[in-house]
C-alpha positions in Angstrom: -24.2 -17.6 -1.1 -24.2 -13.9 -1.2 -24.7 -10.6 -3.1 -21.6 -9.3 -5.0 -22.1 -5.3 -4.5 -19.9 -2.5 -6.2 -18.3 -0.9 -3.2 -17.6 2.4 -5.2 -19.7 4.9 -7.1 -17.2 4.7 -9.9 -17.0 2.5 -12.9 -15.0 1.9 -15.9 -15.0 0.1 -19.2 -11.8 -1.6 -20.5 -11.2 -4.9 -22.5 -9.8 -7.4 -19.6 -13.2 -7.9 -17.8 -12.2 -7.7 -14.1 -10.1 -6.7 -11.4 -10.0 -7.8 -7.8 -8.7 -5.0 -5.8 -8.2 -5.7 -1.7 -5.7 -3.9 0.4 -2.1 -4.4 0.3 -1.4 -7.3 2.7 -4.7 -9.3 2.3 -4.6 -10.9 -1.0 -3.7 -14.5 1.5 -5.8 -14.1 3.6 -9.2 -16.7 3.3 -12.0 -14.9 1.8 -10.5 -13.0 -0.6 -8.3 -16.1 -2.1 -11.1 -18.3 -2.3 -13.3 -15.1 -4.2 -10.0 -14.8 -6.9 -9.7 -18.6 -7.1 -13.8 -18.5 -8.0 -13.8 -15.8 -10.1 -10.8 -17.4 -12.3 -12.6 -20.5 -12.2 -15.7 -19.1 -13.5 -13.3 -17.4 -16.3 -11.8 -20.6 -17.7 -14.9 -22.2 -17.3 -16.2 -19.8 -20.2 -12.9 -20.3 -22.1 -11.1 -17.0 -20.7 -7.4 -16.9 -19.8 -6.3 -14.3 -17.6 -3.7 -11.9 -18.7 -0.4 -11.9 -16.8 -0.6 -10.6 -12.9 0.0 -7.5 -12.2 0.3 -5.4 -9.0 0.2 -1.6 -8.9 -0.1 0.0 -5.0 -0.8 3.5 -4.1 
């Protein structure tokens, strides 16, 4: 397994918990589905439900 790094300086506070964030067109591909799928896994497994998806682009 590996590290899971903040890739920005930045942070911020809010009452959801997280938020994947990947480029526009690679939310299919391998990797990153299998990271969402584990970190909503991990969610319910601690009795969290995930609010309803949203996308915003820039």
């Amino acid at each position: 397994a590996g590290r899971l790094e903040r890739p920005l300086p930045q942070s911020t506070t809010n009452s959801y918990g997280y938020f994947l964030v990947c480029p526009e067109g690679t939310e299919e591909r391998a990797k990153v589905a299998a990271f969402r799928a584990w970190v909503l896994s991990e969610a319910e497994r601690d009795g969290h439900r995930p609010p309803a998806e949203a996308a915003v682009s820039a």
